[in-house]
C-alpha positions as CSV (number, residue, x, y, z in Angstrom):
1,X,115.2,92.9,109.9
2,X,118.3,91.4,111.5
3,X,116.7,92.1,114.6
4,X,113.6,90.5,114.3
5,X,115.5,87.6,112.8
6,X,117.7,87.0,115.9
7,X,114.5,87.8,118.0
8,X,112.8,84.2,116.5
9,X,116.2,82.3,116.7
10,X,115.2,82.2,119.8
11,X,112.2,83.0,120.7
12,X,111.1,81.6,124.2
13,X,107.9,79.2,124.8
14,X,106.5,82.0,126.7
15,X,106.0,84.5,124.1
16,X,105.4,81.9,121.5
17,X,102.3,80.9,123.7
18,X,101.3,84.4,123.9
19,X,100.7,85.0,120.1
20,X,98.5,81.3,120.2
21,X,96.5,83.3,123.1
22,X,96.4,86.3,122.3
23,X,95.3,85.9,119.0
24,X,92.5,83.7,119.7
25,X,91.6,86.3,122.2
26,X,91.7,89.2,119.9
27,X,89.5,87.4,117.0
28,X,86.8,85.8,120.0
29,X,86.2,89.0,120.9
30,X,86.1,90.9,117.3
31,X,83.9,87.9,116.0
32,X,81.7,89.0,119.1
33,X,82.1,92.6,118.0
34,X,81.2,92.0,114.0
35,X,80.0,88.6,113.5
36,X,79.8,87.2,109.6
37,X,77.2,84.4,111.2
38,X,75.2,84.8,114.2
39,X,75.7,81.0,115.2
40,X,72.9,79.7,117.7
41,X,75.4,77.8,119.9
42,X,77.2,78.2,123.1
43,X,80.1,79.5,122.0
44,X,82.6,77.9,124.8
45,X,81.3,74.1,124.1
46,X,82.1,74.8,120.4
47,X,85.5,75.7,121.2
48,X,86.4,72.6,123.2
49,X,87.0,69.8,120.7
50,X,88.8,72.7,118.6
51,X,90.9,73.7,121.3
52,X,91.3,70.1,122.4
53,X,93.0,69.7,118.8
54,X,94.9,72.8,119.3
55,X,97.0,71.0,122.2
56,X,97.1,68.4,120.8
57,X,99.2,70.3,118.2
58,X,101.0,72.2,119.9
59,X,102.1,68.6,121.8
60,X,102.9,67.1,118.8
61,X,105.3,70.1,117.6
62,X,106.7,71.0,120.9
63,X,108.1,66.9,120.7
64,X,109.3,66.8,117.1
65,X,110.5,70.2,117.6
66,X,114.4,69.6,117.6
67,X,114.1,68.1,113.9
68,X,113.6,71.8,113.2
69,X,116.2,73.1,114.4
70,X,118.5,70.4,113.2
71,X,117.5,70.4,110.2
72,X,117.7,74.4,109.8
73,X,121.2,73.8,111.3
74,X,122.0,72.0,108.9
75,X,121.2,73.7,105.7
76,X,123.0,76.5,107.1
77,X,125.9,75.0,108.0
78,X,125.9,72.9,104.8
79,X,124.9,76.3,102.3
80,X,122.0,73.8,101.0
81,X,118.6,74.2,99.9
82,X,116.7,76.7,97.2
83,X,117.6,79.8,98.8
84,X,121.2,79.4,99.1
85,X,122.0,78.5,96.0
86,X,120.4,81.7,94.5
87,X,122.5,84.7,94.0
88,X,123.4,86.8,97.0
89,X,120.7,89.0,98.2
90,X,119.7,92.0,100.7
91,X,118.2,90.1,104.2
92,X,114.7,91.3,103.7
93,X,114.2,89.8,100.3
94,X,116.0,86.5,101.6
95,X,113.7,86.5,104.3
96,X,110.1,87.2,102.2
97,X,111.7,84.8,99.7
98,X,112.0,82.1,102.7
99,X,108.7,83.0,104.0
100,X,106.8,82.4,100.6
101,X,108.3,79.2,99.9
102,X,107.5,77.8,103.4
103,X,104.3,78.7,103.0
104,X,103.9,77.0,99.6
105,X,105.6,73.4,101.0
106,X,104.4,73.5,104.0
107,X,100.7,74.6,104.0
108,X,99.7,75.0,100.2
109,X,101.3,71.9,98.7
110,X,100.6,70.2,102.1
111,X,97.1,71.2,102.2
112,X,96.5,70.3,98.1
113,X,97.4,66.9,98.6
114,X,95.3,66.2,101.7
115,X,92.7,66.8,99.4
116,X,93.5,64.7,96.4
117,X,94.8,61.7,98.2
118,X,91.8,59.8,100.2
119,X,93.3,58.4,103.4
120,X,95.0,61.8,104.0
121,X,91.6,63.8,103.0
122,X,90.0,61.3,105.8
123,X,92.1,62.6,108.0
124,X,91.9,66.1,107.4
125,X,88.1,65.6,107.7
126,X,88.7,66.5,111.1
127,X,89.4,70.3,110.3
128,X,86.2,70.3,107.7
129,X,83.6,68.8,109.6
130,X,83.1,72.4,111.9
131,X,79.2,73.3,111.3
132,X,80.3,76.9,113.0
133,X,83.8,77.6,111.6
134,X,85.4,80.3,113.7
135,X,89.1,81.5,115.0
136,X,89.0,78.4,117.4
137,X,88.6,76.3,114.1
138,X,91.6,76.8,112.9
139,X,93.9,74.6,114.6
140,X,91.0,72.0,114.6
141,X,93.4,69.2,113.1
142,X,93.2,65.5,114.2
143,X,97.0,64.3,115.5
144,X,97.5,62.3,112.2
145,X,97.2,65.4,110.6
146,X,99.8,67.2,112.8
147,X,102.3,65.0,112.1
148,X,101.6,65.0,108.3
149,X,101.8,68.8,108.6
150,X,104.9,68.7,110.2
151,X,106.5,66.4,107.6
152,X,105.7,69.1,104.7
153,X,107.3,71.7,107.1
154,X,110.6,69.7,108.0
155,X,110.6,68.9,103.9
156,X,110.4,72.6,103.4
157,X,112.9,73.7,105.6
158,X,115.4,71.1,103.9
159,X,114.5,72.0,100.2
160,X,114.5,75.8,100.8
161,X,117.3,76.0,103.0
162,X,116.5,78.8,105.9
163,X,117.9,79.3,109.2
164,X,115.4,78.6,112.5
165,X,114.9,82.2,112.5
166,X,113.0,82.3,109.5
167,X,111.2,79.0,110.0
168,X,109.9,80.3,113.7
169,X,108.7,83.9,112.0
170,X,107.0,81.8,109.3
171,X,105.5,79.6,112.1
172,X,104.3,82.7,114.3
173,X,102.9,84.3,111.2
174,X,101.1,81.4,110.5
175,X,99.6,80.8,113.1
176,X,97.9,84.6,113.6
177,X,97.0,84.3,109.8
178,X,95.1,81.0,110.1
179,X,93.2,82.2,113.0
180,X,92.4,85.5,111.0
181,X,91.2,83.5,108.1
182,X,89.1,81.3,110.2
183,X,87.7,84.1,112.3
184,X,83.9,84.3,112.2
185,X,83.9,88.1,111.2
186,X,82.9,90.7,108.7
187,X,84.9,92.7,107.5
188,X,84.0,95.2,104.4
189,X,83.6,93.3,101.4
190,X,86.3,95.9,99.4
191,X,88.3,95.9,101.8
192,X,88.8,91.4,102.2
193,X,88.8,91.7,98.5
194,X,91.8,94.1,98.7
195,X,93.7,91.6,101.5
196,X,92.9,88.9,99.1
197,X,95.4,89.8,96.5
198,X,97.9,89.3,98.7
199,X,96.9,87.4,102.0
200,X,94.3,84.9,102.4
201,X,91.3,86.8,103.6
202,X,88.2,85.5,105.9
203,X,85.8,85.6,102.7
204,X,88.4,84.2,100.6
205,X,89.4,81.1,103.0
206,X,85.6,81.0,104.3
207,X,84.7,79.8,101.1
208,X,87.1,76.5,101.2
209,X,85.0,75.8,104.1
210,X,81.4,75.5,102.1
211,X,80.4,72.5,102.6
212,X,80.2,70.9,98.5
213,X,82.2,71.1,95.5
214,X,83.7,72.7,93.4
215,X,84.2,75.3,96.6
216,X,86.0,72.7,99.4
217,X,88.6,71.6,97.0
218,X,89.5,75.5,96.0
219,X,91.5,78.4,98.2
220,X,94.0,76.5,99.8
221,X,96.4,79.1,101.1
222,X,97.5,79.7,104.3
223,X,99.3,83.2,104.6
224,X,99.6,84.5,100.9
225,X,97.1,84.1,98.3
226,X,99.2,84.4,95.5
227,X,99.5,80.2,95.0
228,X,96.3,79.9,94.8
229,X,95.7,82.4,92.0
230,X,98.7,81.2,90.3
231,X,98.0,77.1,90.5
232,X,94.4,78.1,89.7
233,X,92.6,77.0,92.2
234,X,91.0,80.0,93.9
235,X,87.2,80.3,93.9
236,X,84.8,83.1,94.4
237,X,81.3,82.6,96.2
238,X,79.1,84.9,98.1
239,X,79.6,84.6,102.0
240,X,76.1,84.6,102.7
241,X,75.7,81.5,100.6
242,X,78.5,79.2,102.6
243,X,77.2,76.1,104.8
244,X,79.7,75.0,107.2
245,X,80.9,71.7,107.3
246,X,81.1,68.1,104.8
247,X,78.2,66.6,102.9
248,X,79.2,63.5,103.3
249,X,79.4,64.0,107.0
250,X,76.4,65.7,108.5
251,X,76.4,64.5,112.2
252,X,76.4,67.4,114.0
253,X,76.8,65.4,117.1
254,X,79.4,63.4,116.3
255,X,81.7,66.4,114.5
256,X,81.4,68.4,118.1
257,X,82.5,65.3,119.9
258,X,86.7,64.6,120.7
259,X,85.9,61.3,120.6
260,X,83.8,61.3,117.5
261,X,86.7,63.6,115.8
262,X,89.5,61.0,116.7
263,X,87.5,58.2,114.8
264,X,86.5,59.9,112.3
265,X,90.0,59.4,109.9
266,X,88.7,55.5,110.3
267,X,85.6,56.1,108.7
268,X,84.7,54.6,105.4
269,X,85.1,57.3,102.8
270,X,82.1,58.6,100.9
271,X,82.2,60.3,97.8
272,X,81.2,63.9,97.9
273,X,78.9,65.7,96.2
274,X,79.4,68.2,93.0
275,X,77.0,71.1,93.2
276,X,74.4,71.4,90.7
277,X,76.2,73.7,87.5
278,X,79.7,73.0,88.5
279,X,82.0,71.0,87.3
């Protein structure tokens, strides 16, 4: 564990690039290989806005970067945060405890109140309105969004108190879990029920995807599933039954244009629709 630890310290840019790529890589190819949806589109000109968003990301990180690491620093150097103020403990549980609560500030909590708070649910729009949600979706986020992201990270790293180590594993595993929970693929249904109780499965996130409520404002995770099932907010629904996308934003045209995306935060907001039976 040590090892691994001191691996991310300082893990270059090169091999951090290579588990963006590769992973994209390995999920286009399974999603060709068992596809939940066999979307009538050209599968490249999907993925352009998405991965236009991606970079965009990755830009956006790559310059508030050093906040990160100062931050981490910091906490370290200062024994502050959650984690440190807990009893002494061996490194592996330290570093699934570290893990867990990054993932609950920074993409759970993070993710919960884009949804309950209108100008930020405007912005993450951006991320919903995909009519063919696949692995490329899932660094479909508009800039704004990035940056509000970010904030919950850099908050999480200051209230949990974990090294950079941690915080670039929690990162790297992030990112390979959102583009495994976006990937357009199949998988037995006993067997995504079974990753379910622990990680957030393609069924299980697919379903936060429908495209009305109750199901968009349910299964928020991003790695574990647990906060879900514990803040009550995890939904089931049958996979063949989910329609990509918003209700209240149907243009098909416009949410597979970069330019359209970018605008669309500035939209007025429209009150979605409740599906018949739910409340």
């Amino acid at each position: 564990m040590e090892t691994i630890i001191t691996y991310f310290e300082t893990i270059p840019a090169a091999h951090r690039s290579l588990i963006l790529v590769g992973g994209i890589t390995f999920f286009w190819l399974l999603e060709s290989a068992v596809p939940l949806f066999k979307f009538n589109y050209r599968k490249w000109r999907h993925a352009l806005p998405n991965l236009f968003f991606t970079l965009t990301t990755i830009l956006i990180n790559f310059v508030l970067a050093f906040l990160l690491l100062q931050t981490a620093d910091w906490t370290v150097a200062n024994q502050f945060g959650i984690i440190n103020w807990l009893p002494e403990m061996p490194l592996w549980l330290f570093v699934v405890l570290g893990v867990l609560l990054l993932d609950f500030i920074g993409a759970y909590l993070a993710h919960y109140i884009e949804h309950k708070v209108k100008p930020l649910w405007m912005i993450h729009l951006v991320h919903h309105t995909d009519h063919n949600v696949d692995t490329t979706t899932a660094n479909r986020h508009h800039p704004l969004e990035s940056v509000i992201r970010f904030t919950f990270t850099l908050a999480g790293v200051l209230l949990i108190g974990v090294p950079i180590g941690i915080v670039m594993l929690y990162q790297s595993f992030s990112l390979v879990a959102t583009q495994f929970s976006h990937a357009n693929i199949k998988l037995p249904k006993k067997v995504d029920e079974i990753i379910s109780y622990v990680l957030v499965s393609p069924d299980m996130h697919k379903v936060h995807h429908h495209y009305m409520l109750p199901y968009t404002d349910s299964n928020y995770g991003n790695i574990f599933s647990i906060w879900d099932r514990i803040f009550g907010t995890y939904l089931k629904f049958d996979r063949e039954s989910i329609v990509y996308g918003v209700d209240t934003f149907p243009d098909k045209v416009e949410n597979a244009s970069i330019k359209g995306l970018l605008k669309q935060p500035f939209h007025k907001y429209k009150k979605p629709t409740v599906m018949v039976g739910d409340k």
